[in-house]
C-alpha positions, 0 to 999 in steps of 0.5 A: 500500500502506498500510504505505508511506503514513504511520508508524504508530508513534513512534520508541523506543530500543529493537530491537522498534521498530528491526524496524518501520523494518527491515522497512519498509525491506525492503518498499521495497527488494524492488520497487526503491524504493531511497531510500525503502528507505534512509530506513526503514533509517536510521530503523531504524540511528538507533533501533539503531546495532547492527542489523547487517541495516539496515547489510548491507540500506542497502549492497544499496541503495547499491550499487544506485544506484551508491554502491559506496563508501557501499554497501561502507562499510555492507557494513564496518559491518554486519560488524565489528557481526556480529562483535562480536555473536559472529554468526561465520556472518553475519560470514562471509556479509557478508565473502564478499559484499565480496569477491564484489562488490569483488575484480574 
């Protein structure tokens, strides 16, 4: 696929350019390229500190590869971000998702 094969678009400090990362992170974690997935998604964490769904997402891919501590730390990050941003019902998704996966 053409959107795995080169960047297209130079690094900006702004949200629109974090989304590309993002979402081409996305591409690579829904057919199970995890470590390709985690390098856009930090791409897309360098460009925007605050995108709480490249956290949430790295953690999927953490937690996939066997990183739970890693994988829960982002889980952390992307809820105290969540939570900031006044976003209650993705705080409230990210919480459930913690316990869910860490309370057995």
């Amino acid at each position: 696929m053409e959107i795995f094969k080169q960047r297209q678009q130079p690094k900006k400090n702004n949200s629109q350019d974090a989304n590309f990362y993002y979402f081409r992170g996305i591409s690579h974690l829904v057919v199970g390229r995890f470590q390709a997935a985690i390098l856009e998604l930090n791409e897309a964490i360098e460009i925007d500190p605050n995108h709480a769904a490249a956290y949430d997402n790295r953690g999927i891919c953490l937690r996939e590869l066997g990183k739970h501590q890693e994988a829960l730390a982002n889980f952390q990050k992307s809820a105290a971000i969540y939570q900031k941003q006044g976003k209650t019902d993705d705080y409230q998704k990210i919480i459930a998702k913690i316990h869910h996966l860490y309370s057995r």
